[in-house]
C-alpha positions as CSV (number, residue, x, y, z in Angstrom):
1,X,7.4,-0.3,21.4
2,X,7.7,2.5,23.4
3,X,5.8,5.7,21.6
4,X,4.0,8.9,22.1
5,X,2.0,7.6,19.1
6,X,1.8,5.2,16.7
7,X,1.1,5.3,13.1
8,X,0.5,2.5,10.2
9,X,0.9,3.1,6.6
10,X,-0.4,0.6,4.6
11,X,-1.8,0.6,0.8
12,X,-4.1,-2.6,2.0
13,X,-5.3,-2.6,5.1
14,X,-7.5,-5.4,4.8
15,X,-6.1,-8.0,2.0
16,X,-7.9,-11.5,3.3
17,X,-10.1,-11.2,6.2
18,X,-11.1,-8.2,8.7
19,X,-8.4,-9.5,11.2
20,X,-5.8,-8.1,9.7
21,X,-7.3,-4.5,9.9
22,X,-7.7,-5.9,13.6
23,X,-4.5,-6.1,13.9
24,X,-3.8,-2.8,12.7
25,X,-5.7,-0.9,14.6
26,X,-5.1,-3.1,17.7
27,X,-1.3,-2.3,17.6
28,X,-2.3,1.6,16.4
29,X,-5.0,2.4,18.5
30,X,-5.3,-0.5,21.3
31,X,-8.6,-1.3,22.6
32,X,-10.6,0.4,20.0
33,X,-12.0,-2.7,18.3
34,X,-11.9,-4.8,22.0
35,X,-10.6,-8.9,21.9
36,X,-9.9,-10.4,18.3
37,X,-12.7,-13.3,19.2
38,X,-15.4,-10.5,20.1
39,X,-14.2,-8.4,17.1
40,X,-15.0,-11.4,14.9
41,X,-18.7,-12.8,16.4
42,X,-19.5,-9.1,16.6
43,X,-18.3,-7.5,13.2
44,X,-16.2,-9.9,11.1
45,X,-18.8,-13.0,11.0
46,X,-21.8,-10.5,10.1
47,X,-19.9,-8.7,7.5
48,X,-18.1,-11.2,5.8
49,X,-20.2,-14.2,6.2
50,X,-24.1,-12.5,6.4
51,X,-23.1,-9.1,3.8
52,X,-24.9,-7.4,6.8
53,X,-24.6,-3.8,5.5
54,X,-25.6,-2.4,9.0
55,X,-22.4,-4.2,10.5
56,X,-20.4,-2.9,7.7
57,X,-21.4,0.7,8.2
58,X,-20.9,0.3,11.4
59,X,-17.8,-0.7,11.8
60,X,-17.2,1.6,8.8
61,X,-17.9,4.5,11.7
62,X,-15.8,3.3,13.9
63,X,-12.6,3.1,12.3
64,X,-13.3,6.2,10.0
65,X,-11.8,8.9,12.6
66,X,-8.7,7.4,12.7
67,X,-8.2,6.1,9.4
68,X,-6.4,8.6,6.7
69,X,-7.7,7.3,3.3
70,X,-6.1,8.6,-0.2
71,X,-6.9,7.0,-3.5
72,X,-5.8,8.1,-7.1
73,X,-9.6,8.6,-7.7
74,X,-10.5,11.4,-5.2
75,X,-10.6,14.9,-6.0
76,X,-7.2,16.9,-6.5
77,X,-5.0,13.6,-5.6
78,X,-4.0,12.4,-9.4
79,X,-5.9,15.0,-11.8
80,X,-3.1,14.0,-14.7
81,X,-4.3,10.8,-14.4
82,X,-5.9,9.5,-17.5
83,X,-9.1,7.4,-17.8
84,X,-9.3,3.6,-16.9
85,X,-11.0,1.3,-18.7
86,X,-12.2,-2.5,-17.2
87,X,-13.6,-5.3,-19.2
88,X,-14.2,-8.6,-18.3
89,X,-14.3,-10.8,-21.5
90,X,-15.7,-14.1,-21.6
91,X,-14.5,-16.8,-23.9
92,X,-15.6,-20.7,-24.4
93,X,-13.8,-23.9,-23.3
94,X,-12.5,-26.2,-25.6
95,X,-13.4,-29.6,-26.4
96,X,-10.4,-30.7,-24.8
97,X,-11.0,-28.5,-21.6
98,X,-14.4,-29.2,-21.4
99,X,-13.6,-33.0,-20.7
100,X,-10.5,-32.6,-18.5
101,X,-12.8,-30.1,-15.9
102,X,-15.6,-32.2,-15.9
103,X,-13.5,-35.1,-15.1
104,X,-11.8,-33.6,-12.7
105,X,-14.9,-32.3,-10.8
106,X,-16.6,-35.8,-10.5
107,X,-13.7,-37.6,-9.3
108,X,-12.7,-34.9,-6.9
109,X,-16.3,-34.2,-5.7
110,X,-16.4,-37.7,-4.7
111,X,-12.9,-37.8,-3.0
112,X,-14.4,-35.0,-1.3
113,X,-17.5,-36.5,0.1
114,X,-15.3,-39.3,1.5
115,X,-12.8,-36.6,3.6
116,X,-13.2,-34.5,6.6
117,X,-11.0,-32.0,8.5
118,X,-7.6,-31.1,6.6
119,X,-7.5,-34.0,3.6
120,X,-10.7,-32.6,2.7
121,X,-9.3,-28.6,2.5
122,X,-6.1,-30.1,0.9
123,X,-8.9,-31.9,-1.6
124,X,-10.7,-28.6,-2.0
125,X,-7.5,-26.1,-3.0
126,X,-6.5,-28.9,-4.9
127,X,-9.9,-29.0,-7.1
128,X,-9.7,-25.0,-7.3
129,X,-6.3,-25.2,-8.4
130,X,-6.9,-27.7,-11.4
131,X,-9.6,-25.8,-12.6
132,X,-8.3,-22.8,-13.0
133,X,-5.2,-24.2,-14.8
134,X,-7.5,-26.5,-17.0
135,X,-9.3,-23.1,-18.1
136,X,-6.0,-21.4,-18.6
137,X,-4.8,-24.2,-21.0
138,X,-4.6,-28.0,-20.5
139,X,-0.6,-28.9,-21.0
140,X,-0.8,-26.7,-17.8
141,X,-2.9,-29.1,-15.8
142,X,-1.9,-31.9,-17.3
143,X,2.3,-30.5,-17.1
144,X,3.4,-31.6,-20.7
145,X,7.0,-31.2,-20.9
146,X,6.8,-30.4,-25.0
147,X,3.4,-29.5,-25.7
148,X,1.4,-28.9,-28.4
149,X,0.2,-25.0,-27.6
150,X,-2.2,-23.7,-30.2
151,X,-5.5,-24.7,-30.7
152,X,-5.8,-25.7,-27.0
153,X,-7.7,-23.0,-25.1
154,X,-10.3,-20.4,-25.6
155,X,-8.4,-18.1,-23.4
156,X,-5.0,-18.2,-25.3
157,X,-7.2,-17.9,-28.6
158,X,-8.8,-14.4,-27.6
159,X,-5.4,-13.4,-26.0
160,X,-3.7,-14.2,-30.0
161,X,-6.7,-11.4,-30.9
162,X,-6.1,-8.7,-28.0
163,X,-2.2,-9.0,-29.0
164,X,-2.9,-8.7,-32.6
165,X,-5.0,-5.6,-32.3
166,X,-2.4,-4.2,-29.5
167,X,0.3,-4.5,-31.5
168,X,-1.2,-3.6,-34.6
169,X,-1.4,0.1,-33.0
170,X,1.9,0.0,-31.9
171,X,0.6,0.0,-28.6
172,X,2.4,-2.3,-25.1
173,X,0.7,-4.5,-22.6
174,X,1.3,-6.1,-19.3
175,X,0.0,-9.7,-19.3
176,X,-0.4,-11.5,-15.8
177,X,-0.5,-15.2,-14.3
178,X,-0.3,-16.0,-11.0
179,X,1.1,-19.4,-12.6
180,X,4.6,-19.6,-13.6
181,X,4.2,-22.5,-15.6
182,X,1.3,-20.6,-17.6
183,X,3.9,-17.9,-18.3
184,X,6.2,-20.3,-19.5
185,X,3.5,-21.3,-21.8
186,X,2.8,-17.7,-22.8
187,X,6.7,-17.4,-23.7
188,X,6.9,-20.2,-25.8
189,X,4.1,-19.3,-27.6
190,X,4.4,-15.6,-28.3
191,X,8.3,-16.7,-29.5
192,X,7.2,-19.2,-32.2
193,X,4.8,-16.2,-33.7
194,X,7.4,-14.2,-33.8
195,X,6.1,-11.6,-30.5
196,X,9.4,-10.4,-28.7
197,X,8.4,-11.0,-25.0
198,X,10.4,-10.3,-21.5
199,X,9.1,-12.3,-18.5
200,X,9.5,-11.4,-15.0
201,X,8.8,-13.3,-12.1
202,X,9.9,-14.5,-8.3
203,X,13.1,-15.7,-9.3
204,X,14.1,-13.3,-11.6
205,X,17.3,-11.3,-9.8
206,X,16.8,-7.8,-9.1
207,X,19.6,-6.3,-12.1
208,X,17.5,-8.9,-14.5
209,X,14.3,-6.9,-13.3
210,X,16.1,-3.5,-13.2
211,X,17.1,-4.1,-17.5
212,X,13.9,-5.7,-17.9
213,X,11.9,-2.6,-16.8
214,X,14.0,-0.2,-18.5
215,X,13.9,-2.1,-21.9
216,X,9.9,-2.2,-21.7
217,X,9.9,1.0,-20.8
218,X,11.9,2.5,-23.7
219,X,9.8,0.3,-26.3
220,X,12.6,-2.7,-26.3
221,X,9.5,-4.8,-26.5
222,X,6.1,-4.8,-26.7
223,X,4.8,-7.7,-24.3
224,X,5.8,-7.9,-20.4
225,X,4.9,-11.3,-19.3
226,X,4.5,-11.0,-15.3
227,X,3.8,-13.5,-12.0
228,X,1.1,-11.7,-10.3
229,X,2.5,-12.0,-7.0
230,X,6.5,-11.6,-7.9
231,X,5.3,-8.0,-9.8
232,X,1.9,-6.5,-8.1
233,X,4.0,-4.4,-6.2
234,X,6.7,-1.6,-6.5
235,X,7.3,-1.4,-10.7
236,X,6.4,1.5,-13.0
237,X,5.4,0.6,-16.4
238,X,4.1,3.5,-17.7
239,X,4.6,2.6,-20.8
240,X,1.7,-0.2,-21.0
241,X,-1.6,1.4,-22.4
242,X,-3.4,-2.3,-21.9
243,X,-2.9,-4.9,-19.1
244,X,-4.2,-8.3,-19.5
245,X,-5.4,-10.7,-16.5
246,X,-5.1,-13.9,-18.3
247,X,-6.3,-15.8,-14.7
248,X,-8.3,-14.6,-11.8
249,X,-7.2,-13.8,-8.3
250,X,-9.0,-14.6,-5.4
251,X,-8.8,-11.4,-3.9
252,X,-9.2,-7.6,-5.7
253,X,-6.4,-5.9,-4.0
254,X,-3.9,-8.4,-5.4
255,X,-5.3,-7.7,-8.8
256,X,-6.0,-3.9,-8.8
257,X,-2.1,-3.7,-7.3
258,X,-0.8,-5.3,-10.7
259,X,-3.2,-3.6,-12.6
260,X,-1.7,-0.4,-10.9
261,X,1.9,-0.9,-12.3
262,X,0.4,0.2,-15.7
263,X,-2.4,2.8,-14.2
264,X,0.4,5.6,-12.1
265,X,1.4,8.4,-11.7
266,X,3.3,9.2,-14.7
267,X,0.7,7.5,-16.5
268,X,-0.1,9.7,-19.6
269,X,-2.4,7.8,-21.9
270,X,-5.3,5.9,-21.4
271,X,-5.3,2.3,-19.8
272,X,-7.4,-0.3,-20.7
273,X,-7.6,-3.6,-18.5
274,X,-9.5,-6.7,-19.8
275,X,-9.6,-9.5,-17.8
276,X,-10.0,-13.1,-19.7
277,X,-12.9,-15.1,-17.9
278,X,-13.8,-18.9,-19.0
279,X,-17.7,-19.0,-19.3
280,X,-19.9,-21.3,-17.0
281,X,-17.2,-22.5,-15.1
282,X,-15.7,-21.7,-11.5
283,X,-14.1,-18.5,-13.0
284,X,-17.4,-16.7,-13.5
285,X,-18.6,-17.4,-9.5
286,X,-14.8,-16.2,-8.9
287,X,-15.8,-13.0,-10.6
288,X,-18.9,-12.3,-9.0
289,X,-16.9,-13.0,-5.7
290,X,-14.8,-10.2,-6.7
291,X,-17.8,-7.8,-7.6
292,X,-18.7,-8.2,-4.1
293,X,-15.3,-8.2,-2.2
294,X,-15.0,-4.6,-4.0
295,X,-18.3,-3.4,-2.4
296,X,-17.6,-4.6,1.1
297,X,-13.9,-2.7,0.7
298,X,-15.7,0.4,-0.4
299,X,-18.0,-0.2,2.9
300,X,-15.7,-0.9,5.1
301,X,-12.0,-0.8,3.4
302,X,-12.0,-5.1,3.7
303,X,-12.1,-7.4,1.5
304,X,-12.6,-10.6,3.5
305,X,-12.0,-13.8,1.8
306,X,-14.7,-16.5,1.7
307,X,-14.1,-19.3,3.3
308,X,-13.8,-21.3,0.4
309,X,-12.5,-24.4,1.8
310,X,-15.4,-24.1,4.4
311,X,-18.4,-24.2,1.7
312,X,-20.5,-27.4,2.0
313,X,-20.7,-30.0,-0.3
314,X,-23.8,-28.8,-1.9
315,X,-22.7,-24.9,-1.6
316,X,-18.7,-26.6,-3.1
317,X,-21.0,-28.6,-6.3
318,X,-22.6,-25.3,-7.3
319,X,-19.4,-23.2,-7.6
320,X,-17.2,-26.0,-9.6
321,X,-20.1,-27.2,-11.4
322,X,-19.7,-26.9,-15.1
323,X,-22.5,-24.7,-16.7
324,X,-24.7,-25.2,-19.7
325,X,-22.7,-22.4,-21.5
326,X,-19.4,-24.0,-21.3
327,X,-20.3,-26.6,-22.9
């Protein structure tokens, strides 16, 4: 492309892994950040993999001159804004749950340990996978077509309490799942206690999303059920005072960006956000990932996913490992 100059707007310039601010910059401002493989053993190995706060600064140095930063937080951007409000809130597994994770570690662990290469990654996602939809509710791991809902899952018991309080002050709330099927769930659920729902998600056509928005917005209904990926991006829903992460993404921008369709401009009242995390199992080490994928974005606007599927077996046992707490 042909151009005096080149600029890149972007509201995440780093989403998975320093590479793709690489790439950025490498298309922006060419040669500033040299070869992608000298980039990575020089800055994204130390920063990502080591936490090396010197790399991270300076890198941070490097880029800063030609980076244009804005967020809602600094001075004289949003005043109007309203405050925000984060909790994390930590609820107990079930019996139930409690014996489909640990079952599901042991016999994955030792598929595991047996596998190399790309069978044992595919093993690894996998194990991630089930876990998280055990701790979300089990007819979602185990797909029930007619399940028996209540009573299940810790989870879906404290979100029965948020809602009741929510609604109780006539108040609205976004609720996300990255799962579909967990929405589904969610749906059926909310319907048989009598809580009028929409629920929007990948396949939903844009003139469905267009009335769905606009009904939630005028106070049609109280709970927005929402696919994480289908709606982080481009929806105002001012209207929501509380947003509700019923499962944990893997990385903070994809979060913060649905959290973000509540917290706007236009925004008048304040928002609370309460995330829903399952006790001594892989969601807490997820949520101490996140802790620290915040801090390296503040240090060097990344986020850099762990290499998950890379972790030993010993470094893999300690992350899916059911703790003492859980049970």
């Amino acid at each position: 492309i042909g151009a005096r100059a080149r600029v890149a707007l972007t509201g995440t310039p780093v989403e998975n892994n320093l590479s793709e601010l690489w790439a950025i910059l490498d298309w922006t401002t060419p040669g500033l950040l040299g070869r992608l493989g000298a980039f990575r053993t020089r800055y994204a190995q130390a920063v990502e993999g080591s936490r090396d706060p010197a790399a991270a600064e300076r890198l941070a140095r490097l880029v800063r001159p030609f980076l244009l930063r804005r967020r809602k937080s600094d001075p004289g951007i949003a005043p109007e804004l309203p405050p925000k409000t984060e909790t994390d809130r930590a609820v107990s597994l079930t019996r139930e749950q409690v014996g489909l994770y640990e079952a599901l570690v042991r016999e994955t662990m030792a598929e595991i340990a047996r596998a190399d290469g790309m069978e044992r990654r595919g093993l690894i996602v996998k194990l991630f996978t089930g876990l998280k939809q055990i701790c979300n509710h089990p007819a979602q791991f185990l797909k029930e077509e007619r399940p028996r809902i209540a009573g299940r899952s810790g989870k879906l018991e404290l979100l029965d309490e948020l809602l009741d309080t929510i609604l109780s002050e006539g108040a609205s709330v976004l609720v996300f799942t990255q799962y579909v099927g967990m929405a589904r769930l969610l749906e059926r659920h909310l319907a048989a206690r009598g809580v009028p729902t929409r629920f929007l998600h990948g396949g939903t056509s844009i003139p469905e999303r267009e009335a769905m928005v606009e009904s939630f917005q005028k106070g049609g209904v109280p709970v927005f059920l929402l696919s994480l990926k289908a709606a982080g991006t481009g929806l105002n829903l001012t209207r929501a005072e509380h947003v509700v992460h019923y499962d944990r993404w893997w990385n903070p921008a994809v979060e913060a960006q649905a959290t973000d369709r509540a917290y706007r401009i236009g925004q008048t009242r304040p928002v609370q956000v309460h995330r829903l995390i399952a006790e001594g199992t892989i969601e807490d080490r997820v949520a101490d990932m996140l802790v620290r994928k915040r801090a390296l974005a503040e240090a060097v606007l990344g986020s850099g996913d762990t290499a998950l599927t890379e972790l030993s077996d010993a470094e893999l046992s300690d992350l899916v490992e059911l703790r003492g707490d859980a049970r």
